[in-house]
C-alpha positions, 0 to 999 in steps of 0.5 A: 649367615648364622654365626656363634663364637664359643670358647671350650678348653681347647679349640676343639672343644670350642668348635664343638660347643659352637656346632650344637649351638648351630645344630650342625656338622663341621663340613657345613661351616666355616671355622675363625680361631680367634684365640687357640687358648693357653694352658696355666701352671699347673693347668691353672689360670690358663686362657680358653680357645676362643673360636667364631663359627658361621653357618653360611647357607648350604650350596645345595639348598640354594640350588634345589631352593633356585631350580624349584623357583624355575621349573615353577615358573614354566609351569612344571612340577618337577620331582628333583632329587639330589645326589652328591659325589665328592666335587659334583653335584647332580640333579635328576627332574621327573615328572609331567611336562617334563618336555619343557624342561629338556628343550629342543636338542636339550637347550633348555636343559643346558641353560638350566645347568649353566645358571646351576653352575652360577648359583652353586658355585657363586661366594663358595669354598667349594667348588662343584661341577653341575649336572642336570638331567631329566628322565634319563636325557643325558644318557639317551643324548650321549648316545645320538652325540656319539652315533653322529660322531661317527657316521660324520667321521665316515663322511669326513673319510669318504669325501676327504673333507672336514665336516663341522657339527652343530655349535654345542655346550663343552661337556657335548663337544667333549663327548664328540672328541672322547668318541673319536680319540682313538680313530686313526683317520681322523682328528677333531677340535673345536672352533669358534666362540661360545655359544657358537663353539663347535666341534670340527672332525678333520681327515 
């Protein structure tokens, strides 16, 4: 972690000096005032704000830097781009063999995304939800979750009997239960503990 203390007229001023010196912006930093200056007579002989700056390592290039060391490691190599949206933080990987990455029914995706999660959110400010996806996986995953919810909750219908899915991480479970919220013969809820946890549609 990089940090500068500076002093300006103002605290402004000195955080200003302190960000050109660390050649950043004031949304990367976290910002200490040590002394918020005090103006003289006649603007004279007054003490100058006095702030300490520091630059710790930006979240997002810890991550990219981590899934970069990762996806090496099996063997791929994978285009990551970034993108941002207020709290979150999304990651979309391409390129060959990116099979290996998604896993079976995506596990290998997910495990990627929780160990995400950690990094990103480990001794930070701000906290970011995580997305990682690949080629499209999530989208195309989104869709079979929410044809098996349904045609489960046909089954739990006709044979009067509740029905229990397979164990799935909570972002799948809730695309379970937002798919099925509005069905009037049918509820849901999710039992069991992680990583065991699973939805149950009930008649």
């Amino acid at each position: 972690m990089r940090q500068v203390t500076a002093s300006g007229q103002t605290v402004e001023e000195a955080v200003q000096s302190a960000l050109k010196q660390l050649n950043t912006s004031e949304d990367q930093v976290k910002i200490d005032i040590i002394d918020e200056g005090k103006k003289g007579f006649l603007g004279l002989f007054g003490s100058k704000a006095v702030v300490k700056v520091s630059l710790a390592e930006n979240q997002l290039q810890r991550a990219t830097k981590y899934l970069t060391n990762i996806t090496d490691q099996l063997g791929v190599a994978a285009q990551i781009d970034v993108k941002v949206n207020d709290n979150e933080m999304i990651f979309e990987l391409s390129g060959e063999k990116i099979a290996i990455l998604i896993g079976k029914r995506g596990q290998t995706l997910n495990a990627l995304q929780y160990l995400l999660h950690l990094v990103v959110n480990r001794k930070s400010d701000k906290y970011y939800t995580v997305i990682v996806d690949a080629e499209g996986y999530r989208a195309r995953r989104q869709g079979t979750l929410e044809n098996l919810a349904n045609r489960l909750a046909d089954k739990a219908i006709s044979t009067k009997r509740e029905v229990s899915l397979e164990p799935m991480p909570s972002f799948e479970r809730k695309i379970i239960h937002t798919t099925l919220q509005d069905h009037n013969e049918i509820s849901t809820y999710s039992h069991g503990v992680e990583p065991n946890r699973h939805v149950v549609i009930k008649p």
